[in-house]
C-alpha positions in Angstrom: 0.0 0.0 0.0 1.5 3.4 -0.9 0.9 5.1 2.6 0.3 3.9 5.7 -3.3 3.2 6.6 -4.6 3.6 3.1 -6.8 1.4 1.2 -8.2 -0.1 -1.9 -11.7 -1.1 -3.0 -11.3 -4.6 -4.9 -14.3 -6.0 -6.7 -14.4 -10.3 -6.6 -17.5 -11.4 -8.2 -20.1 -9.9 -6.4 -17.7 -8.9 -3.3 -16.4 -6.1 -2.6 -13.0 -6.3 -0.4 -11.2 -3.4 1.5 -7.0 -4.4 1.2 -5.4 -2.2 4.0 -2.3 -1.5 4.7 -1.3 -0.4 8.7 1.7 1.6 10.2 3.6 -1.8 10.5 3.3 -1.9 6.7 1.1 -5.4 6.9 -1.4 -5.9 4.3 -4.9 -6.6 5.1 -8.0 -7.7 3.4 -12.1 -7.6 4.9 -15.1 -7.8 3.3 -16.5 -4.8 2.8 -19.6 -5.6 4.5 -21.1 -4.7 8.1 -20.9 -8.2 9.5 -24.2 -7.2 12.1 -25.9 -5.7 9.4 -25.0 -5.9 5.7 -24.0 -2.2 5.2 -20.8 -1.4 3.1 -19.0 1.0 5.4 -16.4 2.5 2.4 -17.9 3.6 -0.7 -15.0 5.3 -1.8 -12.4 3.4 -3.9 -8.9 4.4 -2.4 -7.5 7.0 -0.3 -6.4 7.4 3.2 -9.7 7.3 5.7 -9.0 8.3 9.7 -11.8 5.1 10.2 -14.7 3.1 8.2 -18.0 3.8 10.1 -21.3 1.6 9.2 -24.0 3.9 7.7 -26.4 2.1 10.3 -24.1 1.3 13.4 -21.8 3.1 15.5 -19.2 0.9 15.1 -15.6 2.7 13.7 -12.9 0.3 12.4 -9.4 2.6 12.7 -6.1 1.6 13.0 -6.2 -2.8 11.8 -10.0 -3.3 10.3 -9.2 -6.8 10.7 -9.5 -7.0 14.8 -12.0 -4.1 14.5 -15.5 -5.1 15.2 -18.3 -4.6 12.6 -16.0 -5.5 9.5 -15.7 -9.3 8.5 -12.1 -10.5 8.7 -11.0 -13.0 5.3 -9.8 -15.9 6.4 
């Protein structure tokens, strides 16, 4: 990932993934997908977000979406 924290939006058949990248430089990947609710929490296709917030929930996913709550974590 070119900065730390940024993102991508990747299409897979009819999924849509979030790939991260955190301070540590690790890469991560979640569904883009509220996992109490369905919602897609990014819209947006790249960039550089301070969180990812469901539309319907109060749950913020910061610093590793992965152990975040609210996101679904790839196996």
């Amino acid at each position: 990932m070119p900065d730390p924290n940024s993102f991508s939006s990747v299409q897979i058949g009819p999924r849509s993934f979030l790939v991260t990248g955190d301070r540590a430089g690790k890469v991560h990947a979640v569904f883009n997908r509220c996992s109490h609710r369905g919602a897609t929490p990014c819209r947006e296709m790249s960039g550089v977000p301070k969180s990812f917030q469901c539309p319907q929930l109060p749950w913020v996913v910061s610093d590793n979406p992965v152990a975040g709550r609210g996101l679904s974590d790839t196996p």
